[in-house]
C-alpha positions in Angstrom: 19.5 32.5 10.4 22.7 34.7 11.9 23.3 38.0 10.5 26.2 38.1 8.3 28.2 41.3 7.2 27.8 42.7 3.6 30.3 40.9 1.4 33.2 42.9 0.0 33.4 43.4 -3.9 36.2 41.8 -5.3 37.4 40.6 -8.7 36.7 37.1 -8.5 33.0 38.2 -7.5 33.2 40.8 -10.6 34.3 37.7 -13.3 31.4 35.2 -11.6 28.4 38.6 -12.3 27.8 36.5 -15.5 27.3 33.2 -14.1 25.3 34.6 -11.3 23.0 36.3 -13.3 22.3 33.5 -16.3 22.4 31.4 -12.6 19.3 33.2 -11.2 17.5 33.8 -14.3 17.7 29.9 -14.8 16.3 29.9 -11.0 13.5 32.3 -11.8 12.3 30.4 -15.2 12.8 27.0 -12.9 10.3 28.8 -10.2 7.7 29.5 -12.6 7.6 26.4 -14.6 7.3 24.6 -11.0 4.4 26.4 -9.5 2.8 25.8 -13.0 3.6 22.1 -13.2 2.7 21.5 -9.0 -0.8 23.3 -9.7 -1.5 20.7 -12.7 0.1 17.3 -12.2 -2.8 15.1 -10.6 -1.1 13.0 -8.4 1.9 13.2 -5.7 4.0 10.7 -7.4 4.1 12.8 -10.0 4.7 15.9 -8.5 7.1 14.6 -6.0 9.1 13.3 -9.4 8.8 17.0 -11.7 10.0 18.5 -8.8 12.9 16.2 -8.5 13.5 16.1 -12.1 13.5 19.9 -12.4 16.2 20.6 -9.4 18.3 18.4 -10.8 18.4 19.8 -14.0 19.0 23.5 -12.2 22.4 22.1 -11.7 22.9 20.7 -14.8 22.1 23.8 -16.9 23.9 25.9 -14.3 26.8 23.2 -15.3 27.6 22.3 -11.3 26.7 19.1 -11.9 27.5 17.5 -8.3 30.0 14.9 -7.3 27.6 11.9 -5.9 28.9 9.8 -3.3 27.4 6.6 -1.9 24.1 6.3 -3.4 24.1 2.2 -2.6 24.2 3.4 1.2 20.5 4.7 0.5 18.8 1.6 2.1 15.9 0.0 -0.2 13.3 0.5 2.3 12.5 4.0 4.1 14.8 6.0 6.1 15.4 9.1 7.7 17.9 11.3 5.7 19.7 14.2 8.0 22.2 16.5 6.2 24.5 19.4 7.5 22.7 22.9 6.2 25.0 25.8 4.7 22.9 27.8 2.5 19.7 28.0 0.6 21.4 25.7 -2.0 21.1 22.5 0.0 17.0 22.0 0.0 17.0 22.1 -4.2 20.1 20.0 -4.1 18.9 17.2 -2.2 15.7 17.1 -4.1 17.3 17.0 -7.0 19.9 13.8 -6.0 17.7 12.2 -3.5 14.9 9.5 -4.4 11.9 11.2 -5.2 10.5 9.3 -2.0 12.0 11.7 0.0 9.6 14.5 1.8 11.3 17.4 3.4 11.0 18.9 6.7 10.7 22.2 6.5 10.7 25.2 9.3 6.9 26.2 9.9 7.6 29.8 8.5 7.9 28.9 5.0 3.6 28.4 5.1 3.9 32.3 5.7 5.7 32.7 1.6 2.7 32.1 -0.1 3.8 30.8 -3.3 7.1 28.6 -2.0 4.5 27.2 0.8 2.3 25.9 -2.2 5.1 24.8 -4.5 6.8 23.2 -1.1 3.2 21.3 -0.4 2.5 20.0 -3.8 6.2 18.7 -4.1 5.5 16.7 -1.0 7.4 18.7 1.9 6.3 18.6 5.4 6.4 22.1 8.2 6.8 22.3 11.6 6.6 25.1 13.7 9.3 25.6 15.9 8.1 28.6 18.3 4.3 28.3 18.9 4.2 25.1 21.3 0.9 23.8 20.9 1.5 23.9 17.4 4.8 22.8 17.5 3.6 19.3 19.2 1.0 18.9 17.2 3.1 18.8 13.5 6.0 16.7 15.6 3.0 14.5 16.3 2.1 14.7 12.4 6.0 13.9 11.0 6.4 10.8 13.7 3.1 9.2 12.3 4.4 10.0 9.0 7.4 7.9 9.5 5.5 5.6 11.3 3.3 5.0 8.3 6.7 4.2 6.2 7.5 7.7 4.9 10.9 8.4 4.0 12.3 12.2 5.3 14.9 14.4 4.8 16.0 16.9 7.6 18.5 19.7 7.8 18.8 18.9 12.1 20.9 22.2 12.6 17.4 24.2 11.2 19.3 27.2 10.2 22.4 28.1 8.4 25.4 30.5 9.2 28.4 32.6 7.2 30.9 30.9 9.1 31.4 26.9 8.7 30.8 24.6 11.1 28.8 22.0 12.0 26.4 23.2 14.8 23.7 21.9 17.0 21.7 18.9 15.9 18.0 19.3 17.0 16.6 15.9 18.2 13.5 15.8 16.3 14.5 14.2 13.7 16.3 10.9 15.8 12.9 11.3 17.8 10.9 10.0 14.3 13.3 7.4 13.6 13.7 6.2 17.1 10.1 5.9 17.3 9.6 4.6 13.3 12.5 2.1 13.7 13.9 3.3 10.2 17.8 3.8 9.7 19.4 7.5 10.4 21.5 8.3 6.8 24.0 10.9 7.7 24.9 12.8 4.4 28.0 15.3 4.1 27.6 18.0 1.6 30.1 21.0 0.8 30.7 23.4 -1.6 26.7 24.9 -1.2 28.1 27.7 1.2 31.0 28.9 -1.7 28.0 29.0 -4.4 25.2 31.0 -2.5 26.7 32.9 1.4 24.6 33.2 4.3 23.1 37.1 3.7 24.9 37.1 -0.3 22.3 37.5 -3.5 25.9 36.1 -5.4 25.8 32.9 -7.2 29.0 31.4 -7.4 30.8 28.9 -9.3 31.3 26.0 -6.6 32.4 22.3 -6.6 29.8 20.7 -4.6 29.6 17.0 -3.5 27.1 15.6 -1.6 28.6 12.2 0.2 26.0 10.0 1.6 27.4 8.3 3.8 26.8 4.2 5.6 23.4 4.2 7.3 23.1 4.0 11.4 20.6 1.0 11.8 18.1 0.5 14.5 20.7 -2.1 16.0 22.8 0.6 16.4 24.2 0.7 20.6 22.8 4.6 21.1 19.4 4.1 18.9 17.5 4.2 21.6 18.5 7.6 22.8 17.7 10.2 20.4 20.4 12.4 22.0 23.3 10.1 21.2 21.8 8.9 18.0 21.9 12.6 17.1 25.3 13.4 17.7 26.2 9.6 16.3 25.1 11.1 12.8 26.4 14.7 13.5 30.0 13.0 14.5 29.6 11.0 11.1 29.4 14.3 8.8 31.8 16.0 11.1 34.3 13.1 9.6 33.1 13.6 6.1 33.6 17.6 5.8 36.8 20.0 6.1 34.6 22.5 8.7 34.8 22.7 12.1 32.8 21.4 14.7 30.9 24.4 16.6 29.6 22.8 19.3 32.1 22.9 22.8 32.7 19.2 24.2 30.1 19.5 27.1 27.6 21.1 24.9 24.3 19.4 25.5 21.6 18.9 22.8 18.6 20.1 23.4 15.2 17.9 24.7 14.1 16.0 21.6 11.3 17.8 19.5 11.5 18.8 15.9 12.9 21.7 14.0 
């Protein structure tokens, strides 16, 4: 994640102190309730579901309550869900208004945050590394049998998340699993996570958030079998879908497919 400079007191961030803070002790009580629920419930399914349950109704007591768009684009069978990333707010918003079914891809440093790493495993989420190599291979081997085997996945393909917006660079890993899964790519357009919690901010804000889900690209799809172009198919399709701009340069290239 980019370095961001220290954001500027103001009185819009003096009236939202209140919000923020019932807003992060509702996080904290969420948190603690999770790790005790995840250590208990005996079976995935149910843990998958609690932690669903529980993130969606964050949002609700927090009264956010997102706009939903285009939950019948979700196909009935499993698919590979890739979303734009602007803040720390995405990963509990998605499990909160996705399917249950839904595993997350995670960056392999979250197994070094003890607590998230078991709350993040018991809920169902999946790590890769993305700096040691031989490690790295071996968990891009891991998530491709996974969607092999029928599992539905969630990815955030730019891996990180910035102050400015944008749309950045799509990693290929995630076109790589479906290519070699044959499932459908959904692209899914979400905004107003960036206003609510900044790249580098501890400031909870107020936000209009809408997550917009949008038609899925199948495996007939002309580019499908070129994770590359598959990639930027989906990126071009949230590009449409969101009010940011895009910050990758025409001639850009995206990198050699491998996961985040």
């Amino acid at each position: 994640m980019s370095e961001s400079p220290k954001p500027a007191w103001s009185w819009k961030r003096l009236i939202a102190l209140p919000f923020c803070l019932y807003a992060w002790l509702l996080t904290v009580l969420v948190v603690a309730v999770t790790l005790i629920a995840v250590a208990v419930l005996p079976t995935a399914r149910a843990r998958e579901g609690f932690a669903s349950w529980i993130c969606r109704l964050l949002f609700v007591l927090t009264g956010s309550r997102p706009e939903i768009e285009g939950l019948e684009n979700l196909p009935d069978g499993h698919s590979v869900v890739v979303a734009n990333h602007a803040s720390y707010v995405d990963g509990p918003l998605m499990k909160g208004y996705l399917p249950s079914r839904f595993s997350f891809v995670i960056k392999g440093e979250m197994r070094n945050v003890p607590l998230v790493h078991f709350v993040l495993r018991r809920s169902g989420s999946r790590f890769v590394e993305r700096f040691r190599a031989n490690e790295s291979s071996r968990d891009a081997r891991q998530i491709v049998r996974a969607a092999q085997n029928g599992a539905s996945l969630t990815f955030f393909p730019e891996g990180t998340f910035r102050l400015e917006p944008g749309v950045g660079r799509f990693r290929a890993g995630a076109f790589m699993a479906a290519v070699k899964s044959g499932m459908p790519v959904v692209p899914v357009a979400i905004s107003g996570t960036r206003e609510m919690l900044a790249c580098g901010d501890w400031m909870l804000m107020p936000s209009r958030i809408r997550i917009r889900i949008l038609p899925p690209i199948g495996p007939e799809h002309p580019d499908y079998k070129d994770t590359k172009a598959l990639g930027e198919a989906a990126r071009q399709e949230i590009l449409a879908n969101l009010d940011e701009p895009d910050l990758l340069e025409a001639d850009s290239p995206l990198p050699a497919a491998r996961l985040p």
